[in-house]
Steps between C-alpha positions, in 0.01 A plus 500: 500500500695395845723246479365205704874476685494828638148498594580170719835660669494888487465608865152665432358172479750321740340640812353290735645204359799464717577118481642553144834405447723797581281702492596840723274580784501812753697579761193538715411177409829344544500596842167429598479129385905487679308594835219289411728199511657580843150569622372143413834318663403690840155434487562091401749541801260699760232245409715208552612632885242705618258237464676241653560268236875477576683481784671847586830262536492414137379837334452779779239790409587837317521670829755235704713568168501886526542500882781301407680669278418837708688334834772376242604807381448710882640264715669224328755714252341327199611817325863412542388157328357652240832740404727195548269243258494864239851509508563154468277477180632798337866437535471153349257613259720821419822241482320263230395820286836634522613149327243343351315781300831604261571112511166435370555789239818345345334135555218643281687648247806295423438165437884417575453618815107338531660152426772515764278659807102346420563175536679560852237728632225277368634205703575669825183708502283187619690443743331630788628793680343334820755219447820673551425635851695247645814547321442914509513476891843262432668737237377838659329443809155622649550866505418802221687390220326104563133651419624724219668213306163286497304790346780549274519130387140518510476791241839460309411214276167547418550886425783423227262297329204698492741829396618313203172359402351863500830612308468249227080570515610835329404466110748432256368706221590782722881387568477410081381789386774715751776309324370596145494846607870505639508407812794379706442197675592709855192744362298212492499380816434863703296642191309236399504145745493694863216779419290225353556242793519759809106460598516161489807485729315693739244271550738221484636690857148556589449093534854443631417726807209308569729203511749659697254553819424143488928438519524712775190352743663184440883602584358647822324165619845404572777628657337820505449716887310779313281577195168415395505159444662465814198659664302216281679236633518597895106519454489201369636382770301662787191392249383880446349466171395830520875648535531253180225661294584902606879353351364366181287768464788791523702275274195534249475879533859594449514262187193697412685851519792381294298306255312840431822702502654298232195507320484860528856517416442358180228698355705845599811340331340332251158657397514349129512153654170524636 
């Protein structure tokens, strides 16, 4: 006789039922309903314009956007923004990984260590990044090293504290059970601790890079002569909503690239976290 719980969840059975919790679907699938979600924003968004129901000034068509961002990138050198804003991000999201992730580790795993540095980080991170401009232009000034430091202070905080709640997420029947078997504390921590906290961590830098590109837009709104955001905020200006959307949008599909990177990254690294 079958036992009632694996009739209800083997995958035989499982098919066609996608909405159940966890369950696995295909890639096919995956894709297709992914698409299927773009493919309803553009048609809300061609219905909304094409027919008139909003002013082009407010929400230009489709087509405005993509003429756009074509005479952007062939005769305005919106390319050139586009490197400068990538480098920006990465260098102060590369500077807060550098420091924050081992931080995080020790904060994680010591807990002399996790009462001197949590409470510190967990009162500066809500202070807003946006906040500081004005003293970042006094203390460094409006060039390079200006926009780094907000997407640094940006990341910084927040990242230590999400590495060290992933650390500590590891079990501690595992780190138990190591210790009755003879392992050194050292052995501990890079046998046991990092291995079992490593996926996490990625996706921990996975949402910090989405936070980063929102630092960066709003370091170049000021003091800023090139860059994305600076693009954004010179349209604003000239009220070309349409130079606005073909900026958002490019913001959205380079987010889109890394998000998917990371999260391919992790499965190659990581296939048992899956």
């Amino acid at each position: 006789m079958e036992d009632p719980v694996q009739v209800r969840t083997s995958p035989e059975r499982r098919r066609g039922l996608e909405l159940i919790p966890r369950a696995p679907i295909s890639t096919r699938l995956y894709m297709a309903l992914g698409v299927a979600s773009f493919a309803f924003i553009l048609a809300v968004w061609s219905l909304l314009t094409y027919t008139g129901m909003l002013d082009p000034l407010f929400l230009p068509t489709p087509t405005k956007v993509a003429a756009a961002a074509f005479n952007l990138l062939a005769y305005h050198g919106y390319l050139n923004d586009v490197i400068v804003t990538v480098f920006r991000v990465f260098a102060g999201f590369f500077l807060a990984v550098l420091i924050g992730v081992p931080l995080g580790i020790l904060v994680g795993t010591y807990k002399p260590i996790e009462a001197m540095v949590e409470p510190v980080m967990a009162f500066v991170r809500y202070m807003p990044a946006s906040a500081f401009l004005p003293l970042f232009i006094i203390w460094i000034g409006i060039n390079e090293p200006e926009k780094v430091a907000v997407i640094f202070f940006g990341s910084f905080f927040q990242l230590v504290l999400m590495v060290a709640t992933s650390t500590s997420s590891v079990p501690q029947e595992l780190v138990e059970v190591s210790y009755t078997l003879g392992t050194s504390p050292s052995r501990v921590l890079w046998r046991v601790l990092l291995p079992g906290a490593w996926p996490a961590i990625v996706d921990n830098l996975r949402i910090i890079l989405g936070w980063a590109w929102t630092y960066v837009i709003v370091a170049e709104l000021i003091g800023a002569s090139s860059g994305m955001g600076f693009m954004i905020i010179e349209s604003q200006r000239m009220l070309r909503t349409w130079n606005i959307i073909a900026g958002i949008v490019s913001i959205g599909i380079l987010g889109l690239v890394a998000d998917y990177g990371f999260k391919w990254s992790r499965s190659a690294l990581f296939p048992w976290a899956d």
